[in-house]
C-alpha positions, 0 to 999 in steps of 0.5 A, a space after each residue: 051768494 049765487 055763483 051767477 051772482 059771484 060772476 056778474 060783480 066780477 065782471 061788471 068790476 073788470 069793466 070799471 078797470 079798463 083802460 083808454 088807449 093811449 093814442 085814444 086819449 091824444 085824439 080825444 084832447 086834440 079833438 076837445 081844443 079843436 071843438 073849443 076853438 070852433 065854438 069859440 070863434 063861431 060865438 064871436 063871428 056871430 055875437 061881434 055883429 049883433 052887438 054891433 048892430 045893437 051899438 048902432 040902432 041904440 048909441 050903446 
């Protein structure tokens, strides 16, 4: 094997072993709840009328 070669899959397996911050993996989780808690009442604001409406014009 090259020596080229020998340091190109010593450095591409260091990358693999890096490790997250800490408090970057507390922001990437509140972050995560809060982009749920969104789209989860952004999809009910927006369904609860058209079902409703669907209720209504159609006696569902």
């Amino acid at each position: 094997m090259t020596a080229l070669k020998s340091e190109t899959m010593t450095h591409e397996a260091g990358i693999s072993k890096v490790e997250r911050n800490p408090v970057a993996n507390l922001w990437l989780a509140a972050l995560t709840i809060v982009l749920a808690l969104f789209a989860t009442c952004t999809l009910v604001l927006v369904a609860w009328p058209i079902l409703a409406w669907i209720g209504a014009n159609f006696n569902g």
